[in-house]
N, CA, C and O of each residue as an XYZ file, in Angstrom:
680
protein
N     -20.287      3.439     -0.675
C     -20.179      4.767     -1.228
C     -19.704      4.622     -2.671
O     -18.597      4.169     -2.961
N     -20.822      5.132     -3.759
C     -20.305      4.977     -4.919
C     -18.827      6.313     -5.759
O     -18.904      7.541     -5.750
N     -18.336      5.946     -6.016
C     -16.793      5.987     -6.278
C     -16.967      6.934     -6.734
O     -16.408      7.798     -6.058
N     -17.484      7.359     -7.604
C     -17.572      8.846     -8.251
C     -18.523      9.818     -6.981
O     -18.404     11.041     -6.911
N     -19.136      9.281     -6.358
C     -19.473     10.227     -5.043
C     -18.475     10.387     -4.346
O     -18.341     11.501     -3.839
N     -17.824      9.733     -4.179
C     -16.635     10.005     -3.136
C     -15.491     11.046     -3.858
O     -14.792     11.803     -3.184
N     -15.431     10.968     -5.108
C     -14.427     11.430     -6.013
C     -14.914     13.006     -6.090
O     -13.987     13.814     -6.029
N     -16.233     13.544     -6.216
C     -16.847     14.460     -5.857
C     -16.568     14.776     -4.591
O     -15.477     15.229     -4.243
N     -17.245     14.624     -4.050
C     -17.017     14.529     -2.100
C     -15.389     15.165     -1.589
O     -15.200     15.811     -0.559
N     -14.536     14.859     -2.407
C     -12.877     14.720     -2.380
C     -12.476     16.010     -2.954
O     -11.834     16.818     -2.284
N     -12.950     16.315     -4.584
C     -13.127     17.565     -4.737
C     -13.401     18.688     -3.910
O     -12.679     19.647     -3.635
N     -14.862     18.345     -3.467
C     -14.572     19.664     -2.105
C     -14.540     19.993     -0.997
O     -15.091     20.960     -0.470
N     -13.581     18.839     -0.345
C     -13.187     18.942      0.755
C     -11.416     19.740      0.288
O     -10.837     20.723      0.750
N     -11.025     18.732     -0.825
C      -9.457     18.890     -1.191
C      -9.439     20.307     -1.533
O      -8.376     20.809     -1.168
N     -10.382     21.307     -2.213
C     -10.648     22.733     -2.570
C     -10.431     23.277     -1.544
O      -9.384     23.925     -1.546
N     -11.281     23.291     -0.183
C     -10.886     23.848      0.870
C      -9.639     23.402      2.124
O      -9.616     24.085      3.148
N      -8.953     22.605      2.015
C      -8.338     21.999      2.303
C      -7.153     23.058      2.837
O      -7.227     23.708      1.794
N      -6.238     23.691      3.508
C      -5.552     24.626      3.956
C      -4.365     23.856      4.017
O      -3.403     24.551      3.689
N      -4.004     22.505      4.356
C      -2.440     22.196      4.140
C      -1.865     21.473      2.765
O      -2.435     21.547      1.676
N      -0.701     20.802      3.004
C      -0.310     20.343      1.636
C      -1.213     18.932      1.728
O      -1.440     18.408      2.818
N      -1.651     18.432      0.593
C      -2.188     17.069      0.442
C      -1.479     15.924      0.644
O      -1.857     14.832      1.066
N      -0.006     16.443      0.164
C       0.798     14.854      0.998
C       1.450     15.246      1.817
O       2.650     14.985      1.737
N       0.981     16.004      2.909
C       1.539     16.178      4.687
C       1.312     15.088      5.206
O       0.859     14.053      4.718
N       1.664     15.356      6.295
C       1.319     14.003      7.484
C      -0.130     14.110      7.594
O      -0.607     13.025      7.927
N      -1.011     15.032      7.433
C      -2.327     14.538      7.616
C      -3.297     14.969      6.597
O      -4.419     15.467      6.685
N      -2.306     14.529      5.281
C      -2.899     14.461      3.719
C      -3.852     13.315      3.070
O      -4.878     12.871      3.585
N      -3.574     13.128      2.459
C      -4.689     12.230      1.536
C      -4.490     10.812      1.923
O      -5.385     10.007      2.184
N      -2.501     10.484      1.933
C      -2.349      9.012      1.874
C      -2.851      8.677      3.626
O      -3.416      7.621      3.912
N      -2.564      9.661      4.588
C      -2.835      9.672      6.101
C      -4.774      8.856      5.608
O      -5.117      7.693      5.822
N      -5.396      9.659      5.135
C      -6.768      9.674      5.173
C      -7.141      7.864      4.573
O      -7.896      7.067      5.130
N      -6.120      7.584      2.980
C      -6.567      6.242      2.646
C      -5.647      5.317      4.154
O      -6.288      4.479      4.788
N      -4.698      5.517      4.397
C      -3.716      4.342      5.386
C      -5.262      4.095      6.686
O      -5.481      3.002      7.208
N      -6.080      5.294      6.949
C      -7.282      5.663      7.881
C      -8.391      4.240      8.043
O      -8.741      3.439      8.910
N      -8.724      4.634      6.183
C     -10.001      3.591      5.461
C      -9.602      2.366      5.317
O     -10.378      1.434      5.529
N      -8.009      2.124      4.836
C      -7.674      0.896      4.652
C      -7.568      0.154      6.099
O      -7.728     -1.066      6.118
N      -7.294      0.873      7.346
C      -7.194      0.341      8.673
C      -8.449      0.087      8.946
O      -8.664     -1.063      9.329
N      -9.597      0.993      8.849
C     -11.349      1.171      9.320
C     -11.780     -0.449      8.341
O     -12.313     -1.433      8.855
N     -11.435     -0.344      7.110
C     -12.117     -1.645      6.403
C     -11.449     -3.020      6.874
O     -11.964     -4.100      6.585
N     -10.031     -2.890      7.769
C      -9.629     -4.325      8.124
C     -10.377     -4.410      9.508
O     -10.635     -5.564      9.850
N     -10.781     -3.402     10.381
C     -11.299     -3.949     11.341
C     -12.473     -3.601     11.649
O     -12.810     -3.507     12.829
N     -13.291     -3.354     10.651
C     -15.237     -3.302     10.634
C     -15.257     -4.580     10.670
O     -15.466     -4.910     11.838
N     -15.134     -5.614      9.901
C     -15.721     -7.006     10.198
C     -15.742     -7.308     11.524
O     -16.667     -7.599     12.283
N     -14.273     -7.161     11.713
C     -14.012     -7.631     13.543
C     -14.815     -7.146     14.544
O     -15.412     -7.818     15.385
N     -14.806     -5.577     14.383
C     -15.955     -4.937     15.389
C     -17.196     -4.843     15.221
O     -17.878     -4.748     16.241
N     -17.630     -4.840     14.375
C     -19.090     -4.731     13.597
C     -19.380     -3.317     13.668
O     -20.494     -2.976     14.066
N     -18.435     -2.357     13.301
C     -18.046     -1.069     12.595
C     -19.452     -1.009     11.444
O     -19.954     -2.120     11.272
N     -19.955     -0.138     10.854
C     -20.569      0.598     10.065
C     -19.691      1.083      8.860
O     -19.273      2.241      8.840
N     -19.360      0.028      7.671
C     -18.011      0.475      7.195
C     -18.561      1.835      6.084
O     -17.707      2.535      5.539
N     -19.905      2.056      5.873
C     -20.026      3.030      5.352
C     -19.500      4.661      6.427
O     -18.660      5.514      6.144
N     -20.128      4.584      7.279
C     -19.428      5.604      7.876
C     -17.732      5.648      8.278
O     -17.131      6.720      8.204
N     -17.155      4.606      8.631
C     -15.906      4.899      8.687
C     -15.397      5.463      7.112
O     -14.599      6.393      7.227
N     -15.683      5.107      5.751
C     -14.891      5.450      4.670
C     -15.657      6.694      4.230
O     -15.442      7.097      3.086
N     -16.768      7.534      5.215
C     -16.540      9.075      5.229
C     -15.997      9.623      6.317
O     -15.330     10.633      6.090
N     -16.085      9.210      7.639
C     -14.927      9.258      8.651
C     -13.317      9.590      7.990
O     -12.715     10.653      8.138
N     -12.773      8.271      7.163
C     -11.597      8.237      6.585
C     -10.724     10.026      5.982
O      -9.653     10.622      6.100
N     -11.911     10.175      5.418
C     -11.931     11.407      3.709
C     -12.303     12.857      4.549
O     -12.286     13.980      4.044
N     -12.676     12.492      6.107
C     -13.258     13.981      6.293
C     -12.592     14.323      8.048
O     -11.961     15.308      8.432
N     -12.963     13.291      8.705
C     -12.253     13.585     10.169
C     -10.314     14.516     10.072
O      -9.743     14.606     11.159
N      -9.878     14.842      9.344
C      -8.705     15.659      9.376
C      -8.799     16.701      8.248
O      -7.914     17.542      8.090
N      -9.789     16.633      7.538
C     -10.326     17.606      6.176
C      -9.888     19.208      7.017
O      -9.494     20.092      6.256
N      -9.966     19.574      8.648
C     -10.157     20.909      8.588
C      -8.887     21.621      9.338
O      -8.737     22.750      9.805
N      -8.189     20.677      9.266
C      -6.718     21.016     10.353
C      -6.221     22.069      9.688
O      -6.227     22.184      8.462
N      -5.588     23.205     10.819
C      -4.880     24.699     10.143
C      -3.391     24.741     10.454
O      -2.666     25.735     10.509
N      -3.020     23.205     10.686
C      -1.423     22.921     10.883
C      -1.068     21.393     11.185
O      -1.610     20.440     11.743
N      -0.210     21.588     10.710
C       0.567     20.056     10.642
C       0.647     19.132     12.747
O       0.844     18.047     13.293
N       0.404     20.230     12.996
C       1.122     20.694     14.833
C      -0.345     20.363     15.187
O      -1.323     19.927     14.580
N       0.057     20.923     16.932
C      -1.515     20.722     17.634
C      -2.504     21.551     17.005
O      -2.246     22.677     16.581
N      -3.854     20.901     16.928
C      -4.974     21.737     16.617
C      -6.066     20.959     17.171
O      -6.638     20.044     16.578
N      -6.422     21.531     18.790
C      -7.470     20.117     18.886
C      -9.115     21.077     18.561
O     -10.112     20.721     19.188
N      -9.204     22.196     17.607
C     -10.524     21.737     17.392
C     -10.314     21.355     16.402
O     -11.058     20.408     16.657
N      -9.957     21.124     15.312
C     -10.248     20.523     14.322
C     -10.922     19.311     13.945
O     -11.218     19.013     12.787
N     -11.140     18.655     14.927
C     -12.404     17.580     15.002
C     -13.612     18.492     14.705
O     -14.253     18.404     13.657
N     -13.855     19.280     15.584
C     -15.257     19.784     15.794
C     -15.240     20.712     15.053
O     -16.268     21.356     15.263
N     -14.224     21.496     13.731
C     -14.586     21.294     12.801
C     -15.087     21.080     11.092
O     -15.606     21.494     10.056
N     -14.452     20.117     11.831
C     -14.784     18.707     10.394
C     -16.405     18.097     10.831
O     -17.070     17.496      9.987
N     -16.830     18.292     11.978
C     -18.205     17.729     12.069
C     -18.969     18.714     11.651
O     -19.932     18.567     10.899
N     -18.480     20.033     12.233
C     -19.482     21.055     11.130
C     -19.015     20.792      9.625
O     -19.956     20.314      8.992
N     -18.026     20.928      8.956
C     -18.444     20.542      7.804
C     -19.299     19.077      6.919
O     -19.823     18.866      5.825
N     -19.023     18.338      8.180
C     -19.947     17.519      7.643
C     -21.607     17.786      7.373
O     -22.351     17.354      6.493
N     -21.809     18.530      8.322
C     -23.366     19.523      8.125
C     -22.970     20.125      7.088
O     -23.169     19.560      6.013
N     -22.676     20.698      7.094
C     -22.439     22.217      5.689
C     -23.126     20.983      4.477
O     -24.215     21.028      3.906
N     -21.539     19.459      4.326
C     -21.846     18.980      3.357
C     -23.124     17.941      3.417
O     -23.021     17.236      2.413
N     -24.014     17.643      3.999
C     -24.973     16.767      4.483
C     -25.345     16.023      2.883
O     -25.394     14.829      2.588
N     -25.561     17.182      2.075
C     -26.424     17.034      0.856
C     -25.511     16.247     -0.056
O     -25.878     15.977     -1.200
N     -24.223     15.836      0.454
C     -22.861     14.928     -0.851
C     -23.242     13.948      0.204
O     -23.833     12.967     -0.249
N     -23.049     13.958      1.553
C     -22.797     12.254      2.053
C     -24.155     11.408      2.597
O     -25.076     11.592      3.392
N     -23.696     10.375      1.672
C     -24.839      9.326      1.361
C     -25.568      7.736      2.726
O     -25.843      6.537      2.707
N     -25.537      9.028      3.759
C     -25.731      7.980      4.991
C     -26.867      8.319      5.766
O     -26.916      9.450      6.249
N     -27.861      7.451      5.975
C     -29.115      7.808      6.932
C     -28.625      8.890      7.783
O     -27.530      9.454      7.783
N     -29.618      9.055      8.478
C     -29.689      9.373      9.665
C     -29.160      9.627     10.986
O     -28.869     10.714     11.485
N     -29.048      8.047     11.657
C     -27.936      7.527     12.115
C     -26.814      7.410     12.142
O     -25.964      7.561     13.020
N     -26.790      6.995     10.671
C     -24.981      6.871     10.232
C     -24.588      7.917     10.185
O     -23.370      8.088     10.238
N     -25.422      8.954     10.074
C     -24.775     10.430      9.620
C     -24.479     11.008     11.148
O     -23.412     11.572     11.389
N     -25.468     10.833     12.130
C     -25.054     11.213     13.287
C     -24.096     10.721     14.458
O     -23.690     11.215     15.510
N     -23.899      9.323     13.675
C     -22.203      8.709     14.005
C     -21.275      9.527     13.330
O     -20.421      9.992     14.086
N     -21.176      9.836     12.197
C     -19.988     10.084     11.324
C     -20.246     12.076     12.082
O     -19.598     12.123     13.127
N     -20.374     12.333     12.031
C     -20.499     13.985     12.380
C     -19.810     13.638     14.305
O     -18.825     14.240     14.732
N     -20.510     12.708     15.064
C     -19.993     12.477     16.547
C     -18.504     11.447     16.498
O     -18.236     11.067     17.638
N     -17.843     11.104     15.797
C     -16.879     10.338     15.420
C     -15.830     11.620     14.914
O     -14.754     11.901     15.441
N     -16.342     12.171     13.971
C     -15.130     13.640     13.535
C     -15.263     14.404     14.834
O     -14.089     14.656     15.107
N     -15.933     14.862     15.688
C     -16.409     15.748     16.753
C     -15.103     15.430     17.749
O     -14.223     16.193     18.146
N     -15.336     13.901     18.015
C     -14.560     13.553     19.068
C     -13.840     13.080     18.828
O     -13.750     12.098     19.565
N     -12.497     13.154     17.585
C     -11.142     11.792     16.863
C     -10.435     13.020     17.813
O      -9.243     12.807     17.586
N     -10.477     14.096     18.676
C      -9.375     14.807     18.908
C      -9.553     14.815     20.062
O      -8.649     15.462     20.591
N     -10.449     14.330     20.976
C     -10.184     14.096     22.331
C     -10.735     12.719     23.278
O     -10.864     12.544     24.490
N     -10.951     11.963     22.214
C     -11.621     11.008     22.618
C     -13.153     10.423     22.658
O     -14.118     11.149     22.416
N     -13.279      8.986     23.000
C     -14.659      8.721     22.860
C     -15.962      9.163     24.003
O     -15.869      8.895     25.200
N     -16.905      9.723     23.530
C     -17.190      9.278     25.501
C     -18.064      8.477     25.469
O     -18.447      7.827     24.496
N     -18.546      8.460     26.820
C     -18.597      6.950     27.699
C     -20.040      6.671     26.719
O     -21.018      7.317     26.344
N     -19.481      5.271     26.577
C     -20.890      4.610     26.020
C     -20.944      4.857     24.464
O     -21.861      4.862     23.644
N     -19.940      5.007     24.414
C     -19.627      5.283     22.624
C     -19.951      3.997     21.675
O     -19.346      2.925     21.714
N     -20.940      4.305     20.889
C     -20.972      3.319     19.757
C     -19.490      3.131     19.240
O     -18.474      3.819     19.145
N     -20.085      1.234     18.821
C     -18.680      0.524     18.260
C     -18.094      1.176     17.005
O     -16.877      1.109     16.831
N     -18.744      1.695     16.272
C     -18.543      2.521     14.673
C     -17.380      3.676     15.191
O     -16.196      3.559     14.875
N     -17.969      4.971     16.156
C     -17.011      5.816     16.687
C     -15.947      5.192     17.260
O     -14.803      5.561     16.994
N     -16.159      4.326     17.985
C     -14.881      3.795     18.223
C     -13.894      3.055     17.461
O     -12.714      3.070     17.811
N     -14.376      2.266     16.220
C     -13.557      1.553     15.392
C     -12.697      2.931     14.410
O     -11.487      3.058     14.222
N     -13.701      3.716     13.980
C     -12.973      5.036     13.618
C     -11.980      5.963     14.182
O     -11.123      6.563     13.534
N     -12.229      6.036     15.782
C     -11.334      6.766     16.310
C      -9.721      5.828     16.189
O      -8.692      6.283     15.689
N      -9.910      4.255     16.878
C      -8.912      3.372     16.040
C      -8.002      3.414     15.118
O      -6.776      3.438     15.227
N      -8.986      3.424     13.773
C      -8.750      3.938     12.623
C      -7.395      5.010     12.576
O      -6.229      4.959     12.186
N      -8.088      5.766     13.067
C      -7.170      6.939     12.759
C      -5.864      6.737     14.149
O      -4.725      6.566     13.717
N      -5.977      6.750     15.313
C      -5.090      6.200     16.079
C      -3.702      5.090     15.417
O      -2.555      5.483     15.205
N      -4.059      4.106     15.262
C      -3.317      3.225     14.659
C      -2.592      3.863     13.262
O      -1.852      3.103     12.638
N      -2.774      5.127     12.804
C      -1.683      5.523     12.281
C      -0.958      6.524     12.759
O      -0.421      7.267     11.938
N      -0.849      6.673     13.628
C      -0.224      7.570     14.541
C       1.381      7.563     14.286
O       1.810      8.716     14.303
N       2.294      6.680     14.075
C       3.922      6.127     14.115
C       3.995      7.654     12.821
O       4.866      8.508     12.989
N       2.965      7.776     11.604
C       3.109      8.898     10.772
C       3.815     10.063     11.387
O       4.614     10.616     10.632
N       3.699     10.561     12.594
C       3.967     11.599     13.204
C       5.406     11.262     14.271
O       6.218     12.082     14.700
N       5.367     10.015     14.456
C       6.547     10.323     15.352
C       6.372      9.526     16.644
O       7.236      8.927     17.285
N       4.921      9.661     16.913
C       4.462      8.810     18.103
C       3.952      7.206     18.424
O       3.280      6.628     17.569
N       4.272      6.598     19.564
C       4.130      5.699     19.392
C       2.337      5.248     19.862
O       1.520      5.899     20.513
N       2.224      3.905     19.222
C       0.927      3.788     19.443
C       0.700      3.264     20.790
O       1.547      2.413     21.060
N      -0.013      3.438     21.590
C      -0.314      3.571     22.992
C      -1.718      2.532     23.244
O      -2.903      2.865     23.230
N      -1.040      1.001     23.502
C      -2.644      0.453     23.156
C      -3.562      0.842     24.041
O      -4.760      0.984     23.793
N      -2.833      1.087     25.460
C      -4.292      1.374     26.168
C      -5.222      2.783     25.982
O      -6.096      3.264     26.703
N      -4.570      3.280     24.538
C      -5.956      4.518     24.394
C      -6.707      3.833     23.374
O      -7.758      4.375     23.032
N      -6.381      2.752     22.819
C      -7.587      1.699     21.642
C      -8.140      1.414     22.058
O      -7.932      1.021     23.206
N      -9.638      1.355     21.328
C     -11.563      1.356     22.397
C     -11.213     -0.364     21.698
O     -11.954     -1.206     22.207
N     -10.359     -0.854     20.794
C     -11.504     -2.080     20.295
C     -10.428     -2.984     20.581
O      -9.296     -2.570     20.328
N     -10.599     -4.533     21.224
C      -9.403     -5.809     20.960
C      -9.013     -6.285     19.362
O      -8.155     -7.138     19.135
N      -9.926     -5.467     18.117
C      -9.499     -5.631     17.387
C      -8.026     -4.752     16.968
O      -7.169     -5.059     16.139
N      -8.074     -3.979     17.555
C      -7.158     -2.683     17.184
C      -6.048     -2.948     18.008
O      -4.966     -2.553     17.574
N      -6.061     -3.543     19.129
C      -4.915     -4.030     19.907
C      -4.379     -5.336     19.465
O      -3.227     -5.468     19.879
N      -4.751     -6.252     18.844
C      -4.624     -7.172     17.899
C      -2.980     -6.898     17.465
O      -2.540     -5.946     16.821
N      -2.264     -8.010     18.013
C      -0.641     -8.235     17.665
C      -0.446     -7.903     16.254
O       0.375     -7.087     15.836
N      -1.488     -8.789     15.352
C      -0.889     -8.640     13.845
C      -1.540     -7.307     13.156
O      -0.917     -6.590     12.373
N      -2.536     -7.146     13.461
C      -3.219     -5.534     13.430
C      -2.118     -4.481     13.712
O      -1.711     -3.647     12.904
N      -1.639     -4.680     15.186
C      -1.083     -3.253     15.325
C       0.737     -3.558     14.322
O       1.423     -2.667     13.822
N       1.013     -4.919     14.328
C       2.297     -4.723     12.865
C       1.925     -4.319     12.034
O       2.654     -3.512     11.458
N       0.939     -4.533     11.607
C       0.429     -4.316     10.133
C       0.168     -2.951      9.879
O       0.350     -2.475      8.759
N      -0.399     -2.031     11.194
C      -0.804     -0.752     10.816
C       0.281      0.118     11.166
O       0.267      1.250     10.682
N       1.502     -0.323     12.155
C       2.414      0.660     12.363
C       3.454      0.379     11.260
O       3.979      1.178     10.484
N       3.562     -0.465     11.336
C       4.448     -0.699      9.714
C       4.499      0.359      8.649
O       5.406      1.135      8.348
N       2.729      0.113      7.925
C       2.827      1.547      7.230
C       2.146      2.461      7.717
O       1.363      2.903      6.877
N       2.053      3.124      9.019
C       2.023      4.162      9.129
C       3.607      4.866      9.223
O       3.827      6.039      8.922
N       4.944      3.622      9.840
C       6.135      4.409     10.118
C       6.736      4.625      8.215
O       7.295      5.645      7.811
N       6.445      3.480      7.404
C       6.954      3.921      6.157
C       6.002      5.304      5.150
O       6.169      5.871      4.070
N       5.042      5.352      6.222
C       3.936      6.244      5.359
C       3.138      5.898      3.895
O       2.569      6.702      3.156
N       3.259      4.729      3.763
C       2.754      4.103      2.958
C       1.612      4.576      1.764
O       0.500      4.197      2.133
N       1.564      5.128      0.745
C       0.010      5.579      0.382
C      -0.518      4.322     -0.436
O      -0.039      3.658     -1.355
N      -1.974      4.264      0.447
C      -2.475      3.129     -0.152
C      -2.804      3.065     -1.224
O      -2.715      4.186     -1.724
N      -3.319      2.022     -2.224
C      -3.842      2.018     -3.698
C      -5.133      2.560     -3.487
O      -5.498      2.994     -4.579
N      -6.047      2.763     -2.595
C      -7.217      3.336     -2.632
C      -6.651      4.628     -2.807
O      -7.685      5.211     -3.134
N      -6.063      5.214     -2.823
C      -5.910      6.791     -3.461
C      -5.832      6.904     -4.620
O      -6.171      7.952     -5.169
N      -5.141      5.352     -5.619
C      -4.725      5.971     -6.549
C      -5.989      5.234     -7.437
O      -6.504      5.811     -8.395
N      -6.397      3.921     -6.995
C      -7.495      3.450     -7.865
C      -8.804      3.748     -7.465
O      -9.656      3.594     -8.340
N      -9.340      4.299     -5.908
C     -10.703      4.389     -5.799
C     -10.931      5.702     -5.860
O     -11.927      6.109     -6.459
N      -9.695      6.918     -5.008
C     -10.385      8.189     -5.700
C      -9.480      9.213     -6.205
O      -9.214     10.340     -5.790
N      -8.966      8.360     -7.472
C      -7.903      8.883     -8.681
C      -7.420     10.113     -8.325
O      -6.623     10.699     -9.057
C-alpha cells in the first residue's frame, strides 16, 4: 500500500471517526494492530496487504470506548462505501471486508489464514484494555508463540505507539 494512499485512506476514515484518536481503540491501537499483522504474515502466510487495511479500518467505526459488538460489521460496510481508496483485488478485498465483519465475534469455521492472522492481530493487543490475552481464542501457533505473545503484550500493556504512525502515516 503506497504511503500517501494510506495517508489519504486515514484522512477519511480519521474525519469520520466518533472517538478520541488516542483512546484505547485510536490510531496507536490500529499501528501496535499492523506492526503485530506484519510480524506474523511471514509465519502464517497472511496476505500482508490486507492485514495493513485490516490494521487502519477494522475499529474505524466503534461508538464507544465500551462494548460495541457491531462495530465490526460496520467497518465492513465502510469498507464498501470506501472500495474506490483501497487498493486490493477482489479477493483480498473480500477477505479484508469478512475479517472487519467478524474481529467482533470471531472466525468461522474454515476461515482463511489472512482473517485469521488479522483477527490475531488485533487480539494480541488486547492487555490495552485491561484484559488478558486468552491463547486458546488465537486461530494461529504463530500468535501463541512464547516470544510473540511477550513481545505483543508488552506493548500492548505499556500502550506503546508505534513509529508507523509517526513515519508511515504522519
Amino acid at each position: 500500500m503506497a504511503i500517501s494512499r494510506v495517508k489519504h485512506l486515514l484522512e477519511i476514515i480519521l474525519s469520520r471517526y466518533q472517538l478520541s484518536v488516542d483512546g484505547i481503540h485510536g490510531i496507536a491501537h490500529w499501528g501496535r494492530v499492523l506492526e503485530t499483522g506484519r510480524r506474523l504474515a511471514p509465519l502464517t502466510g497472511a496476505d500482508p496487504r490486507v492485514l495493513e487495511y485490516f490494521a487502519i479500518l477494522h475499529d474505524s467505526q466503534r461508538r464507544g470506548e465500551g462494548r460495541d459488538p457491531a462495530h465490526g460489521e460496520r467497518a465492513a460496510v465502510l469498507c464498501r462505501e470506501l472500495r474506490a481508496e483501497i487498493e486490493l483485488d477482489v479477493h483480498e478485498f473480500a477477505l479484508l471486508v469478512e475479517a472487519c465483519d467478524c474481529h467482533t465475534r470471531g472466525a468461522p469455521a474454515q476461515a482463511d489464514i489472512t482473517i485469521l492472522t488479522c483477527l490475531d492481530a488485533d487480539r494480541l493487543d488486547i492487555l490495552r484494555v485491561g484484559m488478558k490475552i486468552r491463547e486458546e481464542l488465537l486461530y494461529t501457533g504463530a500468535a501463541r508463540d512464547l516470544g510473540t505473545l511477550a513481545w505483543a503484550s508488552d506493548r500492548a500493556s505499556r500502550r506503546v505507539t508505534p513509529a508507523i504512525v509517526r513515519d508511515e502515516w504522519g
